[in-house]
TORTITI-847575 format. One record per residue (C-alpha): x, y, z; residue in three letters. Coordinates in Angstrom, 3 decimals, always signed. Layout:
<recs>
X; Y; Z; ALA
...
</recs>
This chain:
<recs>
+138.993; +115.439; +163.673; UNK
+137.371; +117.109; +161.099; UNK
+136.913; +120.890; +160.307; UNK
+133.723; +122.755; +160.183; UNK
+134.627; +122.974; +156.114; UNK
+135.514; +119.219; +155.692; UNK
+132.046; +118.558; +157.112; UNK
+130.413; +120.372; +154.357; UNK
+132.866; +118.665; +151.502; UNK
+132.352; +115.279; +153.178; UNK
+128.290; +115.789; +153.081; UNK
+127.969; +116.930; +149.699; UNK
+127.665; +114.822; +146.692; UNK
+129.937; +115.088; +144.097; UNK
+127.852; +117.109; +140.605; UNK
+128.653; +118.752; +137.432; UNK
+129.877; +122.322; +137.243; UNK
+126.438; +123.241; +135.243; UNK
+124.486; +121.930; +138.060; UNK
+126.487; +123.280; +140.945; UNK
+124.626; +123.487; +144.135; UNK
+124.647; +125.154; +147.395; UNK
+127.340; +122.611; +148.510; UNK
+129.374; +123.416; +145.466; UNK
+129.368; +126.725; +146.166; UNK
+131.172; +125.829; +149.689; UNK
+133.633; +124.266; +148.442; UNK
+134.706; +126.577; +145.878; UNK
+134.464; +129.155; +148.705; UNK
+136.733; +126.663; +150.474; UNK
+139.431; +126.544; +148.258; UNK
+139.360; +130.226; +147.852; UNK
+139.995; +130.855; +151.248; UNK
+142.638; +128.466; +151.840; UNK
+144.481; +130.706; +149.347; UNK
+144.269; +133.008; +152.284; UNK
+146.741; +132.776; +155.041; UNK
+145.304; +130.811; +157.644; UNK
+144.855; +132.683; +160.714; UNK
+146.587; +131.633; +163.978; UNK
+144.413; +130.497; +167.014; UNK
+142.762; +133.832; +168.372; UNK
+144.219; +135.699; +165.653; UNK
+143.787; +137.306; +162.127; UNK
+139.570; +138.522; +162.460; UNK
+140.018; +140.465; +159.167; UNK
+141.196; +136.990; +156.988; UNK
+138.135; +134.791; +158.028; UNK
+135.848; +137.730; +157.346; UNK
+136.842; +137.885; +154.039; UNK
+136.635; +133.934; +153.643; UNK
+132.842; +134.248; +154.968; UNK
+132.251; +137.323; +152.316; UNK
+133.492; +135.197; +149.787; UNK
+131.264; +131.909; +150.899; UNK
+128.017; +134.354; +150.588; UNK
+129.197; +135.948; +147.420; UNK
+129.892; +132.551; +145.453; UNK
+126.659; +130.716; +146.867; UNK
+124.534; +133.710; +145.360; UNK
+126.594; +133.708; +142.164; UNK
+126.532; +130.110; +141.968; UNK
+122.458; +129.983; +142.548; UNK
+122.148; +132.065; +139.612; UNK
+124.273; +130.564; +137.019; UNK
+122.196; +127.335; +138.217; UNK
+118.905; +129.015; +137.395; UNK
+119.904; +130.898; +134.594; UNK
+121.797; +127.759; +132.268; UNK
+118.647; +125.960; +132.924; UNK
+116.238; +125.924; +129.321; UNK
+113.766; +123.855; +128.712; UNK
+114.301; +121.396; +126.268; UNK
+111.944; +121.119; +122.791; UNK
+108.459; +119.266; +124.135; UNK
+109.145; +115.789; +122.432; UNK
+105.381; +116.564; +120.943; UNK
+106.749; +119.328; +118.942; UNK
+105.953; +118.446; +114.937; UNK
+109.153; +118.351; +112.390; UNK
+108.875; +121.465; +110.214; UNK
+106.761; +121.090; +106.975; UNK
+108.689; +119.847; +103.600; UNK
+108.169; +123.026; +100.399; UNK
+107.184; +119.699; +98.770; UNK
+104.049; +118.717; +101.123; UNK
+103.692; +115.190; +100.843; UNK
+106.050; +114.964; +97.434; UNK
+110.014; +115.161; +97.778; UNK
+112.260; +118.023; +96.566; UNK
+114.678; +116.896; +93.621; UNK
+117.984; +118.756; +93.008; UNK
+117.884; +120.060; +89.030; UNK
+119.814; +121.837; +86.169; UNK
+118.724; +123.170; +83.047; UNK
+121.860; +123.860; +80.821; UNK
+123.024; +124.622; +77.226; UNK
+123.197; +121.112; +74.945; UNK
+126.884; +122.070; +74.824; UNK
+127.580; +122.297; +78.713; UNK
+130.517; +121.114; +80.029; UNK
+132.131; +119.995; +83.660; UNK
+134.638; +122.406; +82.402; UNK
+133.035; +124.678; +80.637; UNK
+129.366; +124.820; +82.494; UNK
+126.727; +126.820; +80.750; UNK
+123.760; +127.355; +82.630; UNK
+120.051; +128.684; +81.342; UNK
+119.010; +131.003; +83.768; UNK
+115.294; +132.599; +84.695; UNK
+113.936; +129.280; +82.750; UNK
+110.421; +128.622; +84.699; UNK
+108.795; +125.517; +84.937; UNK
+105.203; +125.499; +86.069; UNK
+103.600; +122.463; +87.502; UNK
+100.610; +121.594; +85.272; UNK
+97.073; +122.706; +86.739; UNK
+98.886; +124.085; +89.454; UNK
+99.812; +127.683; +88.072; UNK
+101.250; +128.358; +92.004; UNK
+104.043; +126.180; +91.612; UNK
+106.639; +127.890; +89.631; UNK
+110.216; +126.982; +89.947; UNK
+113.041; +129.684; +88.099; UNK
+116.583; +128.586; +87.101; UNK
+119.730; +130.349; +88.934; UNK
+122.139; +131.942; +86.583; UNK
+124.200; +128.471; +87.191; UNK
+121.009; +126.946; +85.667; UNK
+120.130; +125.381; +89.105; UNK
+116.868; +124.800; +90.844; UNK
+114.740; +122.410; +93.114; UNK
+111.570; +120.745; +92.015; UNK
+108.953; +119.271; +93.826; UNK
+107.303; +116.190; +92.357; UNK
+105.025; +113.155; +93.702; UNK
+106.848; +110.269; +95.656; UNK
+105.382; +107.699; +92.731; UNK
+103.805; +109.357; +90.148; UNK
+104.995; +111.045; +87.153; UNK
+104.933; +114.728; +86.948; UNK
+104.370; +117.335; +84.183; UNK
+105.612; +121.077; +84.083; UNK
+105.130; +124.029; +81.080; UNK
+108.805; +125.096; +80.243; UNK
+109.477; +128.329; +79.817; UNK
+112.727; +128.980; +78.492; UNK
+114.488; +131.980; +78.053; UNK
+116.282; +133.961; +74.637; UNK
+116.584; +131.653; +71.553; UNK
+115.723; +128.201; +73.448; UNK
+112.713; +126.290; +72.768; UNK
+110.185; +126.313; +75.309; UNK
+108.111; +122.818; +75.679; UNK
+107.204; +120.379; +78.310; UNK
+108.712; +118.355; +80.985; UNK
+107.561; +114.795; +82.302; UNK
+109.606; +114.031; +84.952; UNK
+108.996; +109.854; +86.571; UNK
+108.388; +109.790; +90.132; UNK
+109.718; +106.541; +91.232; UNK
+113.168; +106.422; +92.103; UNK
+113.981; +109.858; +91.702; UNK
+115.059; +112.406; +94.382; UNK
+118.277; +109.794; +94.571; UNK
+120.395; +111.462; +91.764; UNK
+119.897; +114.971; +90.225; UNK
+118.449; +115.793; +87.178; UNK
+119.955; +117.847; +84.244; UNK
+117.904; +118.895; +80.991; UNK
+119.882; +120.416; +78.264; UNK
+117.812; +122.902; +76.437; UNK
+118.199; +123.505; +72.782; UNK
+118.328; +126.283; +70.199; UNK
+116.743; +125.380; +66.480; UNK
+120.185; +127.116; +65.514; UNK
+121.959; +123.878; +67.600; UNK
+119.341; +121.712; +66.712; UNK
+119.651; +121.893; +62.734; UNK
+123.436; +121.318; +62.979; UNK
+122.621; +117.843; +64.198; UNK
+119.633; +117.285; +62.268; UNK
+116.927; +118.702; +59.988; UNK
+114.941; +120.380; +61.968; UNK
+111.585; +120.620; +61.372; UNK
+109.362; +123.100; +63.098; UNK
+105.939; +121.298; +62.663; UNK
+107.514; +118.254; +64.600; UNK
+108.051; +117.489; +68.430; UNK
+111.592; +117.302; +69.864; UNK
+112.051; +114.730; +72.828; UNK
+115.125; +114.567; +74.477; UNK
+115.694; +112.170; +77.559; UNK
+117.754; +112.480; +80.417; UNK
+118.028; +108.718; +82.260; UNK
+119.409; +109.916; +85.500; UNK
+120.374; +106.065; +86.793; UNK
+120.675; +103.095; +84.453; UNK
+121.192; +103.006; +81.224; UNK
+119.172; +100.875; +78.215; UNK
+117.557; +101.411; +74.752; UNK
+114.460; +103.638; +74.692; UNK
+111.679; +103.671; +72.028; UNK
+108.600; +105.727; +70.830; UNK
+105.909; +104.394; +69.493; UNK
+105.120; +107.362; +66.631; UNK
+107.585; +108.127; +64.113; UNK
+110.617; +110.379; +64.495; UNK
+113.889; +111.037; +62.667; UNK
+117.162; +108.820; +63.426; UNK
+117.962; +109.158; +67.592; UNK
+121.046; +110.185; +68.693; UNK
+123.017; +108.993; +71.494; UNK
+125.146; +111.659; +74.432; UNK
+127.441; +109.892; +76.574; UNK
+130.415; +110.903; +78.598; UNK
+132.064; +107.727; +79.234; UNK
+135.543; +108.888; +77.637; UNK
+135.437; +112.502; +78.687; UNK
+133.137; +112.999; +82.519; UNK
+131.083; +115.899; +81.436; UNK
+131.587; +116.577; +77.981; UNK
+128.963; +114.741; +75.902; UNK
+129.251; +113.394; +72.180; UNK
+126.719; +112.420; +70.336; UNK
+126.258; +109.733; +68.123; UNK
+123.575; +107.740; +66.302; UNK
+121.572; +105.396; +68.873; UNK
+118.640; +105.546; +71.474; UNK
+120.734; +104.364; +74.834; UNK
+122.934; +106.344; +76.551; UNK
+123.111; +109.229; +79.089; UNK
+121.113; +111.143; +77.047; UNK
+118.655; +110.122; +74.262; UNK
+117.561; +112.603; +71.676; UNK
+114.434; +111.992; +69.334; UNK
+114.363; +114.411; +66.427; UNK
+111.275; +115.741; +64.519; UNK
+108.640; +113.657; +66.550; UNK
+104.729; +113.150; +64.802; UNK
+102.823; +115.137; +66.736; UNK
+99.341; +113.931; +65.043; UNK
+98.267; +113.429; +68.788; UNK
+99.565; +115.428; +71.914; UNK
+101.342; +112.505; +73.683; UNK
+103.663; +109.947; +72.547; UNK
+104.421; +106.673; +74.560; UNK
+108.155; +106.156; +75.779; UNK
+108.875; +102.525; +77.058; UNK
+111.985; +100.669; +77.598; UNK
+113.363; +100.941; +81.204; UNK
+111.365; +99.138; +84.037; UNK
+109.357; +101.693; +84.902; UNK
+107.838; +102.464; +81.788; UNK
+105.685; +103.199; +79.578; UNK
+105.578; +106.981; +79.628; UNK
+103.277; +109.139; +78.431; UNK
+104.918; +112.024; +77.592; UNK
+103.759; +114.908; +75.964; UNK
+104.940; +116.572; +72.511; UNK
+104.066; +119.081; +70.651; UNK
+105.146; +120.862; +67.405; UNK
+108.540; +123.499; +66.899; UNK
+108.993; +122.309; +71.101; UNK
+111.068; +120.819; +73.396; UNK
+110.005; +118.076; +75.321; UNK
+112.076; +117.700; +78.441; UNK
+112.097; +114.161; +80.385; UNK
+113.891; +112.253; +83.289; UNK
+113.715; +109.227; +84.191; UNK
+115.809; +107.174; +86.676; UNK
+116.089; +103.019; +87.264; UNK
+118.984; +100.858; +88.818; UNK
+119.341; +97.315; +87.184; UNK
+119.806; +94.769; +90.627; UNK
</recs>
């Protein structure tokens, strides 16, 4: 035959701890007063007074922890917080010294870049030379460089398609640095490409000095430089800047427009995978 308790653990479903019920509460009330000697027939008033105290005392506590674990969850209509980028993406960038190294890093720091005709987007270099950029999904975008001490300031063109999916790194240059590699001439443009994916030979169509080549291939992070126009890095000296763009073609993407202009820098990245 069963006991008054086994009734109530016999009628009530079986639940999760965070959703204990009234029933739950029993039992736990149960078990706490089987700890207590049972009392003989007729005997011990004081034990099952206690065992009823306790039955009140965990059915209240147990009510509340019920009401008070319960939070709504997020309404399913609730929008995804807004990009910094709007509709564009945010790309991942450096801007270090031409002689950076993995080992040796030399970032450019407080270097602004300013998307052009929209003075409200300013982006500033960490000391590390680190910063995020906001550019269009597809289209290319263009930014005034302002660089900071001895480094030339310029322009940036950065290609919108593809990018986002590896980081970017400029390397800014000093005339000082400059004229140990070349002749540098002040009344000339100075483009120097980053191609953050594939590799392949790149080309303007105005005249420039001999390009020069940076790769890493035999050393991860510490460039050399040699005469050519494919590599990590592609450096066109002493640009004509009789007009204030210059076209850049040779990966799949292109051409490029790219802006130059005279005693500056022209930053650009472009990425492309070969399938």
């Amino acid at each position: 035959m069963l006991r008054p308790m086994d009734r109530i653990e016999a009628s009530c479903p079986q639940v999760d701890a965070p959703k204990l019920s009234t029933c739950d509460a029993n039992l736990v009330a149960r078990q706490a007063s089987r700890r207590t000697a049972r009392p003989k027939r007729g005997g011990n008033v004081l034990g099952m007074r206690i065992a009823a105290f306790a039955l009140v005392c965990c059915a209240t506590a147990c009510a509340a922890w019920r009401d008070s674990s319960t939070v709504p969850d997020a309404s399913p209509d609730t929008p995804p917080e807004a990009s910094p980028c709007g509709a564009g993406r945010v790309v991942t960038s450096e801007l270090v010294d031409f002689d950076s190294t993995a080992s040796q890093p030399i970032g450019v720091f407080n270097a602004r870049f300013t998307a052009e005709g929209m003075p409200a987007q300013i982006f500033t270099t960490a000391p590390n030379g680190r910063f995020d950029l906001c550019v269009h999904a597809k289209s290319p975008m263009i930014f005034d460089v302002d660089a900071p001490a001895a480094y030339l300031d310029g322009k940036a063109y950065i290609g919108g398609r593809g990018l986002g999916l590896h980081p970017l790194s400029f390397r800014a240059l000093t005339q000082a640095r400059a004229s140990t590699l070349y002749t540098f001439d002040a009344n000339r443009g100075h483009v120097l490409v980053f191609l953050a994916g594939d590799r392949s030979d790149l080309t303007l169509d105005r005249a420039h000095g001999p390009p020069l080549a940076g790769d890493d291939e035999g050393s991860p992070g510490t460039y050399t430089w040699a005469p050519g126009n494919g590599g990590r890095y592609v450096l066109f000296p002493n640009v004509d800047v009789s007009s204030p763009t210059v076209t850049l073609t040779g990966d799949p993407y292109g051409p490029h427009t790219i802006p130059v202009a005279a005693g500056k820098q022209t930053f650009v990245a472009i990425w492309f995978v070969y399938l």
